[in-house]
Steps between C-alpha positions, in 0.01 A plus 500: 500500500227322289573165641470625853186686398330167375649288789315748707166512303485151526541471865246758547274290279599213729411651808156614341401125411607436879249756636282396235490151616541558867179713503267209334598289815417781774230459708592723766190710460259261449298346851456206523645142635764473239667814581463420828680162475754666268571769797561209728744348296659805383567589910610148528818560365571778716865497634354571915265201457785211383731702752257440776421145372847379481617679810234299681636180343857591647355550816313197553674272304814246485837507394414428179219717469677803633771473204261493229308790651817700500599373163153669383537793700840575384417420140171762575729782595728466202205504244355775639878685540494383117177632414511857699866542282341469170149656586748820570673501208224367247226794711203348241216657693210214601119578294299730617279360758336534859540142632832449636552779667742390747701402188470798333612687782790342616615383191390640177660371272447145376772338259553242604220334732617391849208308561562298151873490587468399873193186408687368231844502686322305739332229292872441385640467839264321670494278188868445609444483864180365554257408579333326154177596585593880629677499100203428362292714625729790475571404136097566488485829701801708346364553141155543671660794713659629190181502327310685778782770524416590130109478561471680805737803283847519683656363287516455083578125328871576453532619853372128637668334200859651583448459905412115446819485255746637780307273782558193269890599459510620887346145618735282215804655590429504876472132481776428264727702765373388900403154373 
């Protein structure tokens, strides 16, 4: 009983230094062009948005184009199936805030990020599928989303930190396996 009472004083202490450190980097409440920019980029990694995006690409594009659409939407809808499972059984409630709102509404809880998961899966597959310069700039954009998630307050460090974790295994092991 004493073990699993430090075990679980120290992962209280853990999650303290989380909220700790997560609430030095939000700006949510401050106006300004910064928060502004970090708002943009925080929506930017909205799931509707890359749907949208890539469903266009299908649409209008080739063969080849088509197939690494669907290859991006599929991968999409298994993150997020991923992320919804352990945001229900993990239930760690996002900070206390008033931006997000659509977030905190429809989804309040916030372990792991979907919006860190679902940019960083895609940095890995496009890094895989191309285009070079598409890779690139993803590899760019999906720690900035990450970062804007935590500093507009939906989401704490280890929430972005864990989401970006299971993207990166998502997008490694999709590739290993279709290509």
């Amino acid at each position: 009983m004493e073990k699993e009472d430090q075990v679980t004083s120290k992962f209280k202490a853990l999650l303290q230094a989380d909220d700790r450190c997560s609430s030095r980097l939000r700006i949510a409440e401050q106006p300004g062009v910064l928060r502004q920019v970090a708002a943009f980029i925080a929506h930017s990694g909205d799931s509707w948005f890359w749907g949208i995006g890539l469903g266009i690409a299908w649409l209008l594009g080739d063969k080849e184009l088509k197939t690494w659409s669907l290859h991006l939407i599929a991968a999409i809808g298994v993150t997020a199936i991923l992320v919804m499972s352990i945001k229900l059984i993990v239930r760690r409630q996002r900070p206390i805030g008033e931006w997000g709102a659509i977030y905190r509404n429809t989804d309040p809880h916030s372990f792991p990020s979907g919006h860190a998961a679902r940019a960083i899966l895609l940095a890995v597959m496009v890094w895989g599928m191309g285009p070079m310069w598409f890779a690139i700039t993803l590899t760019f954009w999906g720690p900035l989303v990450a970062l804007a998630r935590v500093s507009m307050g939906v989401h704490y460090i280890s929430d972005v930190f864990a989401g970006g974790v299971l993207g990166l295994i998502i997008g490694y092991v999709w590739q290993i396996l279709l290509f």
